[in-house]
N, C-alpha and C positions, 0 to 999 in steps of 0.2 A: 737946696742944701739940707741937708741932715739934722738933725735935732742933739742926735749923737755922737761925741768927737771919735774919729777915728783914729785907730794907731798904724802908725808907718811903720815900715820893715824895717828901716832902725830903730825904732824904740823896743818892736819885739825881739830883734836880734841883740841888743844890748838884753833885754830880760833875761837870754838864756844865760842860766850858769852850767860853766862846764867843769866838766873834773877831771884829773889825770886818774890811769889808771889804776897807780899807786895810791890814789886819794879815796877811791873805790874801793880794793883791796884791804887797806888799814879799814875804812870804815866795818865793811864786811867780813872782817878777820880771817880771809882766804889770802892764797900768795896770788901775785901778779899771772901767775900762771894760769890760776883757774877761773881769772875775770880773761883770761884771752881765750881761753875754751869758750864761756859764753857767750864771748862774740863771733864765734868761727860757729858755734851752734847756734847763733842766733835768737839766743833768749835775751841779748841787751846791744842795744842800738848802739850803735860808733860811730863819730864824727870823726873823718880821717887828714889830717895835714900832712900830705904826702906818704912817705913809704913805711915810717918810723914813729909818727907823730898821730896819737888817737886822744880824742876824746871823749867822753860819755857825759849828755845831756841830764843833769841831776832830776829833770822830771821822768828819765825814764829808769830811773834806779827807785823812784816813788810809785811808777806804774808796774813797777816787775813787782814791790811788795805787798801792793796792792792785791796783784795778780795772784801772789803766791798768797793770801790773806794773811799779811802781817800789818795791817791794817793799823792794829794796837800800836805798833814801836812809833807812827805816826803821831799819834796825839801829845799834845802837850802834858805834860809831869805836873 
């Protein structure tokens, strides 16, 4: 047995938080329109609940700023 507690794929699946697209948008001060561009160009990951229903993983709206070095908006005030 391991020394270190492991985590089950529900507890990391409970971690994820997800966002609507419209919660993306408002964040990012872009219309709905230009976070589905993103996703159809594939510079931001989509969790998709059927045909209508998407979500975006908040860690990868941190790794796109990352990417894009907006690094700074990151840190605490």
């Amino acid at each position: 047995m391991s020394a270190g507690k492991q985590i089950s794929d529900e507890e990391t699946l409970l971690s994820v938080e997800l966002l609507t697209i419209a919660q993306v948008a408002e964040w990012a001060k872009v219309s709905t329109k230009t976070i589905y561009r993103w996703i159809d160009a594939g510079q931001i990951p989509v969790v998709k609940f059927g045909n209508r229903t998407f979500r975006i993983p908040a860690r990868a709206v941190i790794a796109q700023l990352k990417k894009g070095g907006y690094d700074h908006l990151l840190e605490d005030q």
